[in-house]
FIZA-650705 format. One record per residue: residue in one letter; x, y, z of N, C-alpha, C in turn; residue number from 1. Coordinates in steps of 0.05 Angstrom, whole numbers, padded with zeros to 5 digits. Example, Ala and Ser with C-alpha at 12.3 -4.5 7.8 and 13.67 -1.06 7.14 Angstrom:
2
{kolgu=a; n_x=00264; n_y=-00114; n_z=00156; ca_x=00246; ca_y=-00090; ca_z=00156; c_x=00264; c_y=-00066; c_z=00156; pavex=1}
{kolgu=s; n_x=00257; n_y=-00045; n_z=00142; ca_x=00273; ca_y=-00021; ca_z=00143; c_x=00258; c_y=00001; c_z=00157; pavex=2}
END
This chain:
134
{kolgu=x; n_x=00017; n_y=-00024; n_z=00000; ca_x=00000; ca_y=00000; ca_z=00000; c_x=00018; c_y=00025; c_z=00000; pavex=1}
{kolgu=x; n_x=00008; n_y=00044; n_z=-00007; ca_x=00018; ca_y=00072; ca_z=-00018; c_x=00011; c_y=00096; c_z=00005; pavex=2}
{kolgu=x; n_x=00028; n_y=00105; n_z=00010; ca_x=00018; ca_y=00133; ca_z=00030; c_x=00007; c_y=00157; c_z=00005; pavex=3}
{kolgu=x; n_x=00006; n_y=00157; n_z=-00012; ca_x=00002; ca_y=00175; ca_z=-00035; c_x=-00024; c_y=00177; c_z=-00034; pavex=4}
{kolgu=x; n_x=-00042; n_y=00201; n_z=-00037; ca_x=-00067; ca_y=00205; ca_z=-00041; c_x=-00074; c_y=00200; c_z=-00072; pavex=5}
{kolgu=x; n_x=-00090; n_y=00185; n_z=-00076; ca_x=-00097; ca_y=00184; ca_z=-00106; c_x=-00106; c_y=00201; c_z=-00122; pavex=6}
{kolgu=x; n_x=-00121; n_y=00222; n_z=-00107; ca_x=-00141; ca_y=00239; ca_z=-00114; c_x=-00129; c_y=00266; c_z=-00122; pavex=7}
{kolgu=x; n_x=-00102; n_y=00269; n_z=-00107; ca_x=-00080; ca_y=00281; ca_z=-00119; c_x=-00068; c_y=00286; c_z=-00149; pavex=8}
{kolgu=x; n_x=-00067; n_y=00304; n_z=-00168; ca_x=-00039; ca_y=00299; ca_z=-00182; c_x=-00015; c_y=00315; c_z=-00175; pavex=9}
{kolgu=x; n_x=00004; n_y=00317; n_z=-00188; ca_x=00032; ca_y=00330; ca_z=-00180; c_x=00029; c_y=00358; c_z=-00174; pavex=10}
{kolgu=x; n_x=00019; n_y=00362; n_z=-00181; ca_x=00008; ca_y=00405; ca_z=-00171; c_x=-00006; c_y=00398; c_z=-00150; pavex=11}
{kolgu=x; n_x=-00011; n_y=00374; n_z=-00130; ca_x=-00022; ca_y=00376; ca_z=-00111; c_x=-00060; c_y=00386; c_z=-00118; pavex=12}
{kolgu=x; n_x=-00060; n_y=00385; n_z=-00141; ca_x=-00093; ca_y=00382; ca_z=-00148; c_x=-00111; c_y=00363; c_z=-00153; pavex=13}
{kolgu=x; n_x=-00140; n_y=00366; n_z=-00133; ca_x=-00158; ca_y=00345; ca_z=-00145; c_x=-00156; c_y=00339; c_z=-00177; pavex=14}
{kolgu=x; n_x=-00161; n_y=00311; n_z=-00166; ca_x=-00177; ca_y=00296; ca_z=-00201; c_x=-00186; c_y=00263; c_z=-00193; pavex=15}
{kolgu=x; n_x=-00194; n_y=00259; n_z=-00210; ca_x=-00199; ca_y=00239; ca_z=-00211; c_x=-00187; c_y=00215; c_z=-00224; pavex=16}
{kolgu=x; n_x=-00180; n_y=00195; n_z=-00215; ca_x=-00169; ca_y=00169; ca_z=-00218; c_x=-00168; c_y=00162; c_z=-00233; pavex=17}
{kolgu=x; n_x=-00147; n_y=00161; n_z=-00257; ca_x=-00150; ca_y=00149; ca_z=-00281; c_x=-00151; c_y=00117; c_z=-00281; pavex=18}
{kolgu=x; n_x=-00168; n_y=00104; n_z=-00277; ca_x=-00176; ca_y=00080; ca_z=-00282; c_x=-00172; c_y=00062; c_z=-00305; pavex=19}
{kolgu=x; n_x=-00165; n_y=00064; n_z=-00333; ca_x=-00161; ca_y=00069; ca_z=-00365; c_x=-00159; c_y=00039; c_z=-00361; pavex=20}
{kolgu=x; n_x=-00128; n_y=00034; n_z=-00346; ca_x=-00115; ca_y=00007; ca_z=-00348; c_x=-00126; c_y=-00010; c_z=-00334; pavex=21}
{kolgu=x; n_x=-00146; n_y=00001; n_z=-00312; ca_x=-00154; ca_y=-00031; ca_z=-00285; c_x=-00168; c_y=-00053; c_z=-00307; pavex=22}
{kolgu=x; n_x=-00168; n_y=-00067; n_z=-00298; ca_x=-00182; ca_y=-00096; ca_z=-00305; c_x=-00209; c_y=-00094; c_z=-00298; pavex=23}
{kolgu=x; n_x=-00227; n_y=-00099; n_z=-00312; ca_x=-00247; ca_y=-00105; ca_z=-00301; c_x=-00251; c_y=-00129; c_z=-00281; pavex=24}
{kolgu=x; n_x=-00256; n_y=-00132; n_z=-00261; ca_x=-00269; ca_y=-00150; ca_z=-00238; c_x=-00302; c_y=-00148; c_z=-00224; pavex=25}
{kolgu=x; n_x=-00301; n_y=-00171; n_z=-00210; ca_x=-00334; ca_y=-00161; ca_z=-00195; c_x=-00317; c_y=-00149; c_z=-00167; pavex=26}
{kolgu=x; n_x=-00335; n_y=-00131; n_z=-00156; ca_x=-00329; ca_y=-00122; ca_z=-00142; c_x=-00354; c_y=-00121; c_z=-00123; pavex=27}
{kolgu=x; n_x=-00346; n_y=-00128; n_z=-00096; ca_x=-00369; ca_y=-00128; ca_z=-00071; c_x=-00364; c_y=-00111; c_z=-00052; pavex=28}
{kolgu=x; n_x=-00390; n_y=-00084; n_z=-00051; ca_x=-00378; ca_y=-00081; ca_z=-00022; c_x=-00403; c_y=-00088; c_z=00006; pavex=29}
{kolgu=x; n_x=-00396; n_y=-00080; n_z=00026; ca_x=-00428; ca_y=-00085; ca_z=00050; c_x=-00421; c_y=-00058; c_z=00067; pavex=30}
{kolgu=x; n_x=-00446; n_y=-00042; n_z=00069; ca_x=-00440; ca_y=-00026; ca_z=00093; c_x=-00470; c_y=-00025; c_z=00104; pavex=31}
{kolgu=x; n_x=-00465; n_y=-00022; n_z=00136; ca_x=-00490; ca_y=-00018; ca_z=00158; c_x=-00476; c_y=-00005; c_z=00168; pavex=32}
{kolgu=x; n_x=-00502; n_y=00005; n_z=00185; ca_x=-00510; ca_y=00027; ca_z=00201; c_x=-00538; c_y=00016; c_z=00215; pavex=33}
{kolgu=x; n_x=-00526; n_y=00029; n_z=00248; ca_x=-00553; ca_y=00025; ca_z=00268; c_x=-00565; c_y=00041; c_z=00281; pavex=34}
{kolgu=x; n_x=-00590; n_y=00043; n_z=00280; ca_x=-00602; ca_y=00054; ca_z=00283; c_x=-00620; c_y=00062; c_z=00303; pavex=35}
{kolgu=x; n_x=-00609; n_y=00072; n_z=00330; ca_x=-00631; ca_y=00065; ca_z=00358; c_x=-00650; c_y=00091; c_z=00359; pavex=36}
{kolgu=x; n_x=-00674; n_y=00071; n_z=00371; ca_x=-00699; ca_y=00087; ca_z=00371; c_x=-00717; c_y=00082; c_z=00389; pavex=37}
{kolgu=x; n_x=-00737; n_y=00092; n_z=00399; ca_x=-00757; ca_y=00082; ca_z=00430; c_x=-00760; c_y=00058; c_z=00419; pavex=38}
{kolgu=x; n_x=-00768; n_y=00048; n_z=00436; ca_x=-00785; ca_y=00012; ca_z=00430; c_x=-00810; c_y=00014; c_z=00421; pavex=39}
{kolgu=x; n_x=-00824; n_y=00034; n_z=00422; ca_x=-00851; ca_y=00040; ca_z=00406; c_x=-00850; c_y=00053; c_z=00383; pavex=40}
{kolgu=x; n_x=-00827; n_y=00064; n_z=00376; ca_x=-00833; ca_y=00072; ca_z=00353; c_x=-00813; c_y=00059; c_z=00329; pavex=41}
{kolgu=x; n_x=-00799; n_y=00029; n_z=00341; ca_x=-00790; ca_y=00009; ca_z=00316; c_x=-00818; c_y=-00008; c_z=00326; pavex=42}
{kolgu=x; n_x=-00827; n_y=-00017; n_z=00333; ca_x=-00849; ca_y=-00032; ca_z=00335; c_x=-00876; c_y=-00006; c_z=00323; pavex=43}
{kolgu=x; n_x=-00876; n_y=00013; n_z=00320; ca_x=-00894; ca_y=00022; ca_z=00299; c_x=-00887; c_y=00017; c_z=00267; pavex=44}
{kolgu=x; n_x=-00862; n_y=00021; n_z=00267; ca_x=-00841; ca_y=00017; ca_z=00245; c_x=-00852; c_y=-00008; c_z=00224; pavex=45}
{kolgu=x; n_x=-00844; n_y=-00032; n_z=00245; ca_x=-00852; ca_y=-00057; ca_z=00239; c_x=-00879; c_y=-00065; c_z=00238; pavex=46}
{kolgu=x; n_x=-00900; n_y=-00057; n_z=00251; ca_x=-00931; ca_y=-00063; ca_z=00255; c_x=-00942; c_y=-00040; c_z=00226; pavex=47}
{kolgu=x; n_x=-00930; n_y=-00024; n_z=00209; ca_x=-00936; ca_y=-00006; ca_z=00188; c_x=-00952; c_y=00012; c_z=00201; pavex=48}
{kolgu=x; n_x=-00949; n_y=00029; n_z=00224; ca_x=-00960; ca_y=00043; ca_z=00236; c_x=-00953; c_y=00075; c_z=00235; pavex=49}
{kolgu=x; n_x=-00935; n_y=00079; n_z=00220; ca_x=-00927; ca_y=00106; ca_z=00213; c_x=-00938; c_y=00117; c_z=00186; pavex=50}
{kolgu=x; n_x=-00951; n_y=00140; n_z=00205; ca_x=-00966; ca_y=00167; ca_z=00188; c_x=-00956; c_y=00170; c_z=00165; pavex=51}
{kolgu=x; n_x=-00932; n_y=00169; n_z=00166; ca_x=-00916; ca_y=00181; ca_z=00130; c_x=-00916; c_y=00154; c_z=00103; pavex=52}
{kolgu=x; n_x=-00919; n_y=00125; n_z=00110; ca_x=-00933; ca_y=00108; ca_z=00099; c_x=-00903; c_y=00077; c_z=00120; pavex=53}
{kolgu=x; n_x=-00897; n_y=00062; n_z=00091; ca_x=-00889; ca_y=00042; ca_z=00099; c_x=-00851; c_y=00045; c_z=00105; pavex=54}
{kolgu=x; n_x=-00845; n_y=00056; n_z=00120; ca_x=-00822; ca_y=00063; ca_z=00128; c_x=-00797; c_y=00047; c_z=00110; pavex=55}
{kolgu=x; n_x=-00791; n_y=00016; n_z=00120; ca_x=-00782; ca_y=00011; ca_z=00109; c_x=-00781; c_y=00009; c_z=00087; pavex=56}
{kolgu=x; n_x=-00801; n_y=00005; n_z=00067; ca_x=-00798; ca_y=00003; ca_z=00027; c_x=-00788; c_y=00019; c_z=00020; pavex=57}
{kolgu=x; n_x=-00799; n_y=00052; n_z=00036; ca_x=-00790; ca_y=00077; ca_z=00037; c_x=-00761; c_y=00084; c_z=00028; pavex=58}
{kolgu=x; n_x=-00753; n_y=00065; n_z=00052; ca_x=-00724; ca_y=00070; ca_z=00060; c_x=-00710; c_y=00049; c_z=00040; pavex=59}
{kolgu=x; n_x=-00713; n_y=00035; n_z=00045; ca_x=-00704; ca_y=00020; ca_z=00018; c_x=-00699; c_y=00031; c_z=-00007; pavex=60}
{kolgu=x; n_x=-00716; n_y=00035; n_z=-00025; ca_x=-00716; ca_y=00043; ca_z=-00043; c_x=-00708; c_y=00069; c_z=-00044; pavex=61}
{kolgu=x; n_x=-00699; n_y=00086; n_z=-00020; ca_x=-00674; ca_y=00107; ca_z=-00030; c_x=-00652; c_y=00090; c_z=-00026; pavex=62}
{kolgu=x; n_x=-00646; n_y=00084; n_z=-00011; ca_x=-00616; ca_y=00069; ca_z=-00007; c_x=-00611; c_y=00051; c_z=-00038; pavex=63}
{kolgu=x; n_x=-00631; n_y=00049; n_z=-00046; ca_x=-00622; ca_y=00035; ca_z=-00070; c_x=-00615; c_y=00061; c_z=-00091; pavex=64}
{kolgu=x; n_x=-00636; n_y=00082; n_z=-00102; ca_x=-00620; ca_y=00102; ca_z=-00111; c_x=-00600; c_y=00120; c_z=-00105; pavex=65}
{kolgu=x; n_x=-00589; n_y=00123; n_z=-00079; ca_x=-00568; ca_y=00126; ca_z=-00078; c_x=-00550; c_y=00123; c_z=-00081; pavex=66}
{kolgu=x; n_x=-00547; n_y=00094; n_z=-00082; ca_x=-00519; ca_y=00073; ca_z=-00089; c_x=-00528; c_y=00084; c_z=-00123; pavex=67}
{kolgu=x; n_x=-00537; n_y=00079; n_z=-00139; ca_x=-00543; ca_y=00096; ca_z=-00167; c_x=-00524; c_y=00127; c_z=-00166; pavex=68}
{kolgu=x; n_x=-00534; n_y=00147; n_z=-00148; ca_x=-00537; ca_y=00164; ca_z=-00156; c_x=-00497; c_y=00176; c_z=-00137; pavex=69}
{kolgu=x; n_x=-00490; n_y=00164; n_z=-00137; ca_x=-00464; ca_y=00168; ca_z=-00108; c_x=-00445; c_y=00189; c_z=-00125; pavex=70}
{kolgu=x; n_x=-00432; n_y=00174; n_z=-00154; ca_x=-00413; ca_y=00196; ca_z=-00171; c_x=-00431; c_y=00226; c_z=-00170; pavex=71}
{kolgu=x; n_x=-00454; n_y=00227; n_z=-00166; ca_x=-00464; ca_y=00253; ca_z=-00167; c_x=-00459; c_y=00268; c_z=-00140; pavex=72}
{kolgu=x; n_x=-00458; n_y=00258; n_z=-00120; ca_x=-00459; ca_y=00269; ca_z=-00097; c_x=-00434; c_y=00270; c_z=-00087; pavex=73}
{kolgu=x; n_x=-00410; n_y=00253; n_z=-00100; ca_x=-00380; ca_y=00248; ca_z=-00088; c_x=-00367; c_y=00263; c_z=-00109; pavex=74}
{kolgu=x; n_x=-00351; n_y=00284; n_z=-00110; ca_x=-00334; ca_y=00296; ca_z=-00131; c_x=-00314; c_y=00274; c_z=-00147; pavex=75}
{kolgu=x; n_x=-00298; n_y=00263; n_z=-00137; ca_x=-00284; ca_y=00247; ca_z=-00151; c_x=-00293; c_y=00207; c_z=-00154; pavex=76}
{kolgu=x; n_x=-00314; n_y=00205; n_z=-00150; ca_x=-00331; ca_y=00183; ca_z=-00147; c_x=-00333; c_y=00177; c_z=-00183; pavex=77}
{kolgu=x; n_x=-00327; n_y=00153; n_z=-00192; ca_x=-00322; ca_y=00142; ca_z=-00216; c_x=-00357; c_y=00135; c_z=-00223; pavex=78}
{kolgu=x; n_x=-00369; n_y=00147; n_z=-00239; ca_x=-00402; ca_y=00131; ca_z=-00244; c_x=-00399; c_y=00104; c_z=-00254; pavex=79}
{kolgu=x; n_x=-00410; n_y=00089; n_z=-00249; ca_x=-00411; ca_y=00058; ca_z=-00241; c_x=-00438; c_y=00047; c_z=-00241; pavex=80}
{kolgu=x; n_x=-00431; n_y=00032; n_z=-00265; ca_x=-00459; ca_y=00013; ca_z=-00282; c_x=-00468; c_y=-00011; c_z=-00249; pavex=81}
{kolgu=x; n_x=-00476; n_y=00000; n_z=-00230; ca_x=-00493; ca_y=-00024; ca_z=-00212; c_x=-00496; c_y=-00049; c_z=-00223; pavex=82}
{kolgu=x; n_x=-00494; n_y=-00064; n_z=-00220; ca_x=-00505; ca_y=-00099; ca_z=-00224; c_x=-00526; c_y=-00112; c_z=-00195; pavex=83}
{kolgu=x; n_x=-00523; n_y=-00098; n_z=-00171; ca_x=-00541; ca_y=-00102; ca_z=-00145; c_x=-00536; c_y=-00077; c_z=-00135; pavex=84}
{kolgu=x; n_x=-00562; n_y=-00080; n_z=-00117; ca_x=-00556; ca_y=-00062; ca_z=-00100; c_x=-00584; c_y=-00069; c_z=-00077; pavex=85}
{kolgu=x; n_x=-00575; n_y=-00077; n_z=-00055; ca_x=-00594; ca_y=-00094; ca_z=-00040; c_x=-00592; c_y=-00086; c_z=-00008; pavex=86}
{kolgu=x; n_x=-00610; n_y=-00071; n_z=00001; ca_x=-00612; ca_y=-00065; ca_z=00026; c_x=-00633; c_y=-00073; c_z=00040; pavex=87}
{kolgu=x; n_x=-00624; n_y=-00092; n_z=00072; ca_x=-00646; ca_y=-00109; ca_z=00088; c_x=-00639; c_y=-00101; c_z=00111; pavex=88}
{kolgu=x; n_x=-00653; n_y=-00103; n_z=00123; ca_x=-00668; ca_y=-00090; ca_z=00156; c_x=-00661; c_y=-00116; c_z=00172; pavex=89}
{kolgu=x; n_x=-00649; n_y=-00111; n_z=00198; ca_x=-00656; ca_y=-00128; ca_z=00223; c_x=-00657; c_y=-00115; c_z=00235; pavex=90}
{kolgu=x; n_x=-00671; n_y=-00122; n_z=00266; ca_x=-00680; ca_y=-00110; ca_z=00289; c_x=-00676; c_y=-00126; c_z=00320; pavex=91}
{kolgu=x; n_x=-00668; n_y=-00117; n_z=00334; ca_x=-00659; ca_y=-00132; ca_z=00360; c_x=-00686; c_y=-00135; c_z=00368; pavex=92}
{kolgu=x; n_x=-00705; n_y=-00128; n_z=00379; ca_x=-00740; ca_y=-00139; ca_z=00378; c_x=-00740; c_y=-00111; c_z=00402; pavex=93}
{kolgu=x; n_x=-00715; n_y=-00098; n_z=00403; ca_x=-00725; ca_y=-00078; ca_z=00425; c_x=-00733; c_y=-00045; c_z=00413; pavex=94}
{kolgu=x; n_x=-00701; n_y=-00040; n_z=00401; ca_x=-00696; ca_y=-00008; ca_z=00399; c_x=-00676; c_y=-00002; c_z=00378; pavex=95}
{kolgu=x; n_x=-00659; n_y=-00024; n_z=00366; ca_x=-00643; ca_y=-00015; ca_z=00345; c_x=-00657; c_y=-00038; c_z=00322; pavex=96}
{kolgu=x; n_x=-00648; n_y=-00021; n_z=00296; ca_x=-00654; ca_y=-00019; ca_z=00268; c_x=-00633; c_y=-00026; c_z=00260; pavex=97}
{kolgu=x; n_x=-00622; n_y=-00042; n_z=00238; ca_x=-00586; ca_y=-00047; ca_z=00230; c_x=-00608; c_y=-00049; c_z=00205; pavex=98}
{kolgu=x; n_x=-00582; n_y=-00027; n_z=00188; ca_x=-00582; ca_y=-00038; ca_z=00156; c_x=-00571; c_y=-00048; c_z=00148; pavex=99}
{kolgu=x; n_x=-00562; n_y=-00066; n_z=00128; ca_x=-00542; ca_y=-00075; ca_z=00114; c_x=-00554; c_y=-00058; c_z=00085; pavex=100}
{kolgu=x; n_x=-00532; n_y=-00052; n_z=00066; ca_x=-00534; ca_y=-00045; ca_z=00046; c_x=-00510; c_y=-00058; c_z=00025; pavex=101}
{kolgu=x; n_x=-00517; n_y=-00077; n_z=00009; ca_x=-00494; ca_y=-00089; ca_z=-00011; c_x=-00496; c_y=-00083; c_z=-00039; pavex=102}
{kolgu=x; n_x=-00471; n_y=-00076; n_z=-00042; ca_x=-00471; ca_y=-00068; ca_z=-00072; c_x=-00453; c_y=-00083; c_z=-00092; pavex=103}
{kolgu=x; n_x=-00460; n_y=-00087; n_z=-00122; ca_x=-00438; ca_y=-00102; ca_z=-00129; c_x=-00431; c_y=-00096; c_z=-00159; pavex=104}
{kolgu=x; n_x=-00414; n_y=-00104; n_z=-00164; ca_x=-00412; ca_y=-00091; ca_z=-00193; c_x=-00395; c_y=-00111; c_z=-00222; pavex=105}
{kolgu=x; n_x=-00390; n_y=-00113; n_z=-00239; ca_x=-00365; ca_y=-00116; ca_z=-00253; c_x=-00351; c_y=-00089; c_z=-00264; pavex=106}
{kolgu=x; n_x=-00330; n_y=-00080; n_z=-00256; ca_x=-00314; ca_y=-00058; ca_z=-00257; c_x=-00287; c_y=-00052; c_z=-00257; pavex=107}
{kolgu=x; n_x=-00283; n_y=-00033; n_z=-00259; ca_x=-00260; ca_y=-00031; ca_z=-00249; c_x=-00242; c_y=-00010; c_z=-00237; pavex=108}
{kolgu=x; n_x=-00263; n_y=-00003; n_z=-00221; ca_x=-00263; ca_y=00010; ca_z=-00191; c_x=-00285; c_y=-00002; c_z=-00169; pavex=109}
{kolgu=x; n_x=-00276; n_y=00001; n_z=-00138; ca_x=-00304; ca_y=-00018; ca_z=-00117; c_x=-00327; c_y=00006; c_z=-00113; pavex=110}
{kolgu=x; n_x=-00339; n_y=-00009; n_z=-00108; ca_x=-00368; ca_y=00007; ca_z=-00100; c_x=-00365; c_y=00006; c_z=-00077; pavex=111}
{kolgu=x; n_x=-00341; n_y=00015; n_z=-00061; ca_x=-00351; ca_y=00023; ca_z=-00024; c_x=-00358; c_y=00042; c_z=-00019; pavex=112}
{kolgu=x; n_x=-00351; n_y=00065; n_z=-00033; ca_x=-00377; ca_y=00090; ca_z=-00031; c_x=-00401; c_y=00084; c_z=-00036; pavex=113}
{kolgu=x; n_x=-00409; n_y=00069; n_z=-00054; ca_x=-00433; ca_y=00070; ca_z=-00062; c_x=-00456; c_y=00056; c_z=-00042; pavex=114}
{kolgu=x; n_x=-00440; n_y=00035; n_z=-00034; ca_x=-00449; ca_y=00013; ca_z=-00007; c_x=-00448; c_y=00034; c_z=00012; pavex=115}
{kolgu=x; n_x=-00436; n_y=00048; n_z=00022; ca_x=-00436; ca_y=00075; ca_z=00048; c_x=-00462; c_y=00098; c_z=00041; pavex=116}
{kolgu=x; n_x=-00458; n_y=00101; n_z=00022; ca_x=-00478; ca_y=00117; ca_z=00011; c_x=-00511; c_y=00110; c_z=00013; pavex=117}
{kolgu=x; n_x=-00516; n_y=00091; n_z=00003; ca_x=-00544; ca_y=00074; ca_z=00006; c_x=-00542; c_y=00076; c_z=00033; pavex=118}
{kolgu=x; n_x=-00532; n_y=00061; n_z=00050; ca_x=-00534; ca_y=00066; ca_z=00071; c_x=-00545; c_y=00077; c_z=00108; pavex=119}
{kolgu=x; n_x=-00521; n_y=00107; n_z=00080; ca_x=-00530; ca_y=00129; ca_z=00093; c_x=-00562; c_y=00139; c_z=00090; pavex=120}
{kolgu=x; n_x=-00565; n_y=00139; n_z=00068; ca_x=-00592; ca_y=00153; ca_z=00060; c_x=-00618; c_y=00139; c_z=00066; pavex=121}
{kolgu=x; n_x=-00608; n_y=00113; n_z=00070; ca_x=-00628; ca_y=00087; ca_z=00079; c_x=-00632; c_y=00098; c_z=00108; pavex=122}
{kolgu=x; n_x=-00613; n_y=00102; n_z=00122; ca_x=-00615; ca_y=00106; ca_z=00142; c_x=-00630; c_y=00142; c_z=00148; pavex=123}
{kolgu=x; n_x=-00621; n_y=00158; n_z=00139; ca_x=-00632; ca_y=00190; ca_z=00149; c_x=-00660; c_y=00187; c_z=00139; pavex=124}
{kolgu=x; n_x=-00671; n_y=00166; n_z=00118; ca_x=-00702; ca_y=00163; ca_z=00099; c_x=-00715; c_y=00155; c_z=00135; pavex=125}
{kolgu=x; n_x=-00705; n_y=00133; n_z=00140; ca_x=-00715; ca_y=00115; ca_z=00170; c_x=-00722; c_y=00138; c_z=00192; pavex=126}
{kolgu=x; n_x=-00707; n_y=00155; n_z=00189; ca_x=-00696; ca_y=00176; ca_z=00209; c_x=-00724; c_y=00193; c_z=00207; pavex=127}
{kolgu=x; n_x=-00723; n_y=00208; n_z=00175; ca_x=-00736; ca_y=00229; ca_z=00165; c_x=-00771; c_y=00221; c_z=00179; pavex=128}
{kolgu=x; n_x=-00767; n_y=00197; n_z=00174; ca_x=-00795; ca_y=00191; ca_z=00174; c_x=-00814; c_y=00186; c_z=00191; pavex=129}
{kolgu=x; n_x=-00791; n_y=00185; n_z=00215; ca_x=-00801; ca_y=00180; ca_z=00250; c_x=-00796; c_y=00195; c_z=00267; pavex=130}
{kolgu=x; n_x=-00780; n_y=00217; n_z=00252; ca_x=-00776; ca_y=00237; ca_z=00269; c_x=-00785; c_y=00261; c_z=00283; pavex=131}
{kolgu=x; n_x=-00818; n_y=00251; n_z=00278; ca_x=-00843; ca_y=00269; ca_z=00293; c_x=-00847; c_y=00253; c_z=00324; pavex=132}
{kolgu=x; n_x=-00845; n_y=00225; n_z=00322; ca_x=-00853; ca_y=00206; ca_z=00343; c_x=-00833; c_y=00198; c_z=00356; pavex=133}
{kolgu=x; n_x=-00807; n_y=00216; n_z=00343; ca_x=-00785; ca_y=00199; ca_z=00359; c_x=-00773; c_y=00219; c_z=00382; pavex=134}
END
């Protein structure tokens, strides 16, 4: 490994990664995030009891356009043809929410932003949405 910033060139200026030569590969990444909340209001969560509709599909289905939409939101972030992009819910039965969000690709650069990204947004959607009752 390299102490060199990539994102660097020799003037010490952003750019972006010339990629030209990588190989294409599949590439996997996984990121979660947890999410604690009263015990009444992940058990509203789960029972589809929230005013703003079905929380999780909600949430889901940004976390999935996000991982889409990440080169837009990351300056030097490579856009990247998705092949998955799959985010699932567990719950301890009390007060925390865990996402998993997996992304995967054939490329040739990884989608760990993109997996961080879904994520994230999976997670602030969960947030956005309970955050009258929470």
């Amino acid at each position: 490994m390299t102490d060199e910033l990539s994102h660097f060139n020799e003037e010490q200026r952003a750019h972006m990664v010339d990629v030209t030569k990588k190989s294409e590969t599949q590439r996997r990444a996984i990121a979660t995030a947890t999410l604690q909340m009263e015990e009444a209001t992940l058990r509203r969560i789960k029972d589809g009891l929230i005013d703003k509709g079905d929380v999780l599909a909600v949430a889901q289905v940004a976390g999935i356009m996000a991982a889409k939409k990440t080169s837009e939101l990351i300056p030097m972030c490579h856009p990247i043809m998705t092949t998955k992009v799959n985010i699932m819910f567990t719950d301890d039965g009390k007060d925390h929410l865990t996402i998993l969000a997996e992304v995967v690709t054939i490329g040739k650069t990884g989608v760990e932003m993109e997996a961080l990204t879904a994520v994230t947004v999976t997670a602030l959607t969960v947030y956005d949405m309970c955050k009258a009752i929470e």
